[in-house]
C-alpha positions in Angstrom: -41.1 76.2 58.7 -43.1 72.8 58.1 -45.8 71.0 60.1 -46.8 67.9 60.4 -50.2 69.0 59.7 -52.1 66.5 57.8 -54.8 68.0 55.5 -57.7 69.4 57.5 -60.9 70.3 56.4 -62.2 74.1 57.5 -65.0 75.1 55.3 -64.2 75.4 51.8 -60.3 75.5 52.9 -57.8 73.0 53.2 -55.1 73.8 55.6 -51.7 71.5 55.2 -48.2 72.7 56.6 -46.2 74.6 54.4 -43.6 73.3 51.7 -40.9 74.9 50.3 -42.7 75.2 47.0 -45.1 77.5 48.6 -42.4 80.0 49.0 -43.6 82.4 46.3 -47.1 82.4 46.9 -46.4 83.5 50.5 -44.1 85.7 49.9 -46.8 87.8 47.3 -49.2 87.2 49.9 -47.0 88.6 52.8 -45.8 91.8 50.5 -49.8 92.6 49.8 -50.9 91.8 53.4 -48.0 93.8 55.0 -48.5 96.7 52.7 -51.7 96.5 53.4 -52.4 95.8 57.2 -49.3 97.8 58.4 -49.5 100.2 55.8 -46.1 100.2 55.0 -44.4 100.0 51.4 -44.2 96.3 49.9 -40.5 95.0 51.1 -38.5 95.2 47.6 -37.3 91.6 48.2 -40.8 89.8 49.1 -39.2 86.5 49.1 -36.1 87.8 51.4 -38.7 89.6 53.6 -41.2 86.4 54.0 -38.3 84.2 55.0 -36.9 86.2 57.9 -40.0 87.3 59.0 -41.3 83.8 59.7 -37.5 82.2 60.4 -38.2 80.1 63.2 -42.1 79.6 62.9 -43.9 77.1 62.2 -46.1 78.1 59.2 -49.4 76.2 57.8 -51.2 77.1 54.7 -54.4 77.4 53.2 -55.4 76.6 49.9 -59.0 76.8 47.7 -59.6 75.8 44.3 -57.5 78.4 43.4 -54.1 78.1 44.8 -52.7 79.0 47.7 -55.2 81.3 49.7 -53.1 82.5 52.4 -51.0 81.4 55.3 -50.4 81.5 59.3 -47.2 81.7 61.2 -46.8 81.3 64.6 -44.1 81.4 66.9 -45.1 78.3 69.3 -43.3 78.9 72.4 -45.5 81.8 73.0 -48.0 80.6 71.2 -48.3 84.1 69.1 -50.2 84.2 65.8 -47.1 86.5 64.6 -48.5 86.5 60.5 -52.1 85.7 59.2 -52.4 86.9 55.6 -55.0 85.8 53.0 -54.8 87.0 49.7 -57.4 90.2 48.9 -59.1 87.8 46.4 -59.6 84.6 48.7 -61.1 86.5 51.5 -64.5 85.5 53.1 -64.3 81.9 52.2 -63.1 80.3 54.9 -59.6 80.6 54.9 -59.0 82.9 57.8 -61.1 80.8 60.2 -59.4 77.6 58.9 -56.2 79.2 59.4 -56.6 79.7 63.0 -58.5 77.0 64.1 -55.6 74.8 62.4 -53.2 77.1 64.7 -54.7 76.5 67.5 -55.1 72.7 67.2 -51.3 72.3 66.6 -50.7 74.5 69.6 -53.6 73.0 72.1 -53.3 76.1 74.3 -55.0 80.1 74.3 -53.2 81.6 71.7 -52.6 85.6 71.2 -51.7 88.1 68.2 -51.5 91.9 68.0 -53.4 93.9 65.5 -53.1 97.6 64.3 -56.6 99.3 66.0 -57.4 100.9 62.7 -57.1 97.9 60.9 -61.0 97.2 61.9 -61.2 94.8 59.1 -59.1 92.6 60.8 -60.3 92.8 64.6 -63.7 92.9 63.7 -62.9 89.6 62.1 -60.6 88.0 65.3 -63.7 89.6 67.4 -66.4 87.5 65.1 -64.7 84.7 66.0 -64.5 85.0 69.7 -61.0 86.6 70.3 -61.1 89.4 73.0 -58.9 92.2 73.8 -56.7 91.8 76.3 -54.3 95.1 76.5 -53.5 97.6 74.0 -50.2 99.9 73.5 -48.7 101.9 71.1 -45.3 101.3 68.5 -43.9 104.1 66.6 -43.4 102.4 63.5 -47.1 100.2 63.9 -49.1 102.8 65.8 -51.6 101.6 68.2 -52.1 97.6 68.5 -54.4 95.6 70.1 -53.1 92.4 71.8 -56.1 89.6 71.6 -56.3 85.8 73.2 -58.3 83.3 71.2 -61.4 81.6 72.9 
């Protein structure tokens, strides 16, 4: 799950690759942003839960003053933003943005995520930074999604 990502600047975050001491931060961050986002009960095992769901990906950070702010993983031979969580309290400083940007530096090609359509919180932030909708389609568990492709 580590980059070699030096530190980079975005804003008032600092995005670095992640590091196994990290681990619990994410994992809180994952369990609020899942429950949140996919509206689906916090996984009873956050740790368990944050490790298989980003087994195989490569996974950057982002950090403010405070702490860990929230993270990124992508599964690079697709080049899919499969997780980007920041924690309810970091939001709207920066860390999102830096998150992706950093993303798409490391992968230097048009990436793409999927997003619930009533999480409007979310797309109207991939929209504010230039991401358009490519298709939609529907998932029983996740409802309708939204498939986007960055600038």
């Amino acid at each position: 799950m580590a980059a070699s990502l030096s530190r980079v600047p975005q804003g008032s975050a600092r995005v670095r690759g992640y590091r196994d001491a990290d681990l619990h931060a994410c994992a809180a961050i994952f369990a609020a942003g899942t429950a949140t986002a996919l509206r689906r009960a916090p996984p009873g095992d956050p740790v368990g839960a944050f490790k298989e769901a980003t087994k195989g990906e490569i996974v950057l950070v982002a950090e403010l003053d405070s702490g860990i702010a929230g993270f990124v993983a992508i599964f690079a031979p697709e080049a899919f933003v499969h997780h980007l969580y920041v924690a309810e309290g970091c939001r709207r400083r920066g860390a999102g943005a830096a998150l992706l940007k950093a993303a798409l530096k490391l992968l230097r090609r048009q990436g793409a995520l999927k997003c619930r359509l009533d999480n409007t919180p979310a797309l109207a932030f991939y929209q504010r930074l230039g991401w358009q909708e490519a298709e939609r389609g529907y998932d029983p568990d996740a409802g309708v999604w939204v498939r986007l492709l960055s600038p």
